[in-house]
C-alpha positions in Angstrom: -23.7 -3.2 9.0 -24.5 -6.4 7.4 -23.4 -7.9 3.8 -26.6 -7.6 1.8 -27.5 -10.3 -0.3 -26.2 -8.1 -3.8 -22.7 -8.5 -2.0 -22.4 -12.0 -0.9 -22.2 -15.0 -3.4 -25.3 -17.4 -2.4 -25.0 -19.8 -5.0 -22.9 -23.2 -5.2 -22.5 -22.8 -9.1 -21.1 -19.0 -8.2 -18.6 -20.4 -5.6 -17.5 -23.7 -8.1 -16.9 -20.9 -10.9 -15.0 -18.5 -9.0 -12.8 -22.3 -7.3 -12.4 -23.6 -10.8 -11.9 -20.5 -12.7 -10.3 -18.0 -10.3 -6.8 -17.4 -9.3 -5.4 -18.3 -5.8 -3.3 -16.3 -3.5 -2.4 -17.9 -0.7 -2.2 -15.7 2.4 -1.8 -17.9 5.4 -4.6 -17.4 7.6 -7.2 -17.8 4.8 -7.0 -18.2 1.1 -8.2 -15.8 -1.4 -9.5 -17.3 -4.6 -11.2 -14.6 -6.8 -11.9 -14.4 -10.6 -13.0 -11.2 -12.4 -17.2 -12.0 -13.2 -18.5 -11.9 -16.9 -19.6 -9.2 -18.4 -22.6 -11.5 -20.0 -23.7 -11.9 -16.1 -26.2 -10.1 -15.1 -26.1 -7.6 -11.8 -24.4 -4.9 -10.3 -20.1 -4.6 -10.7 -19.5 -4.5 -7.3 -17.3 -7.6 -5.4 -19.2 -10.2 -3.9 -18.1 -12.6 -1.5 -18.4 -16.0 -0.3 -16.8 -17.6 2.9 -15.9 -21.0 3.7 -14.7 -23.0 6.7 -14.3 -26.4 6.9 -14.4 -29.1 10.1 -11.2 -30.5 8.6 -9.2 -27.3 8.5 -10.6 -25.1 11.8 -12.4 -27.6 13.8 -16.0 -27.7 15.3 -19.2 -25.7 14.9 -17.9 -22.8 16.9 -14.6 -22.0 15.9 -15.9 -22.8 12.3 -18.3 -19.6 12.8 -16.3 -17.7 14.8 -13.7 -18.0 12.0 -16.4 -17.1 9.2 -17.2 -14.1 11.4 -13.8 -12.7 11.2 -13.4 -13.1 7.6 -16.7 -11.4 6.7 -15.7 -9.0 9.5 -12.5 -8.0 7.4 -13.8 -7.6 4.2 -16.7 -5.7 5.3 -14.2 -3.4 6.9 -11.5 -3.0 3.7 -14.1 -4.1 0.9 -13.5 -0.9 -1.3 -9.9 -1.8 -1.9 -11.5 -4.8 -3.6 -11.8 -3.8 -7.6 -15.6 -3.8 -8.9 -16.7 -6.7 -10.4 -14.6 -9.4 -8.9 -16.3 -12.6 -7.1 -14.2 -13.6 -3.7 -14.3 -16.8 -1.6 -12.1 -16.5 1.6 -11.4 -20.2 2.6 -10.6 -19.8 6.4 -7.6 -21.9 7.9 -7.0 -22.6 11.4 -4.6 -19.5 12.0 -7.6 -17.5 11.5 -8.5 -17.8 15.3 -4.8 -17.7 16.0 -3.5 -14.5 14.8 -4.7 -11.3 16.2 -7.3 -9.4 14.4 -5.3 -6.7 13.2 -3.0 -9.1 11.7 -5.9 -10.8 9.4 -6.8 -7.8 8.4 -3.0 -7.0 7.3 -3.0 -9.9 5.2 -6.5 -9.3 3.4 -5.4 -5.6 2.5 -2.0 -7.2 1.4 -3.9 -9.6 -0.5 -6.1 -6.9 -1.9 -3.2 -4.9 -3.4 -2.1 -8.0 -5.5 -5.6 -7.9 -6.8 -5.8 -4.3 -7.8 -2.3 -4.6 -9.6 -2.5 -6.1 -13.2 -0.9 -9.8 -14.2 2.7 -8.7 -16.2 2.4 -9.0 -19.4 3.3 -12.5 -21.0 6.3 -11.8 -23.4 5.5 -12.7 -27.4 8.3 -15.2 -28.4 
């Protein structure tokens, strides 16, 4: 089953605003940048995506895709521990293709839990 356009960021102002506003886990294989979408923007709650891979971090044309496969391959599987309303980009990284599949897919749904758990709160001084 496919990522239908309602789940997948398309535009390049949706990926800069999740890059400069998000937060970063870092999570070896890929990193997980997300921020939690607007209320004032317009659309359903539900997560959307984005994927990235670039020729300076994973290499040529094919191990670029084959990388970009997994990753949308991973969240499609484990995208309902992601919280409604959030906007991910999974930057892929050259371990990608290294590590086993099941092994990405533990670090995503690691990843995932750090996202459903709230910041602690910032102490008042």
């Amino acid at each position: 089953m496919r990522l239908t356009a309602g789940q997948r960021l398309r535009r390049n102002a949706d990926f800069r605003a999740v890059r400069e506003q998000g937060r970063r886990t870092d999570c070896d294989a890929f990193l997980l940048t997300w921020r939690v979408r607007p209320a004032t923007e317009t659309g359903p709650a539900n997560p959307r995506v984005g994927v990235v891979a670039s020729r300076a971090a994973v290499g040529g044309a094919t191990e670029r895709n084959r990388a970009k496969r997994r990753l949308r391959e991973v969240y499609r599987k484990h995208q309902q521990l992601v919280p409604p309303g959030l906007d991910l980009v999974l930057t892929a990284r050259a371990a990608v293709l290294r590590l086993e599949f099941v092994e990405v897919e533990q670090k995503f749904v690691a990843a995932c839990r750090k996202l459903a758990t709230p910041p602690p709160p910032v102490p008042h001084v």
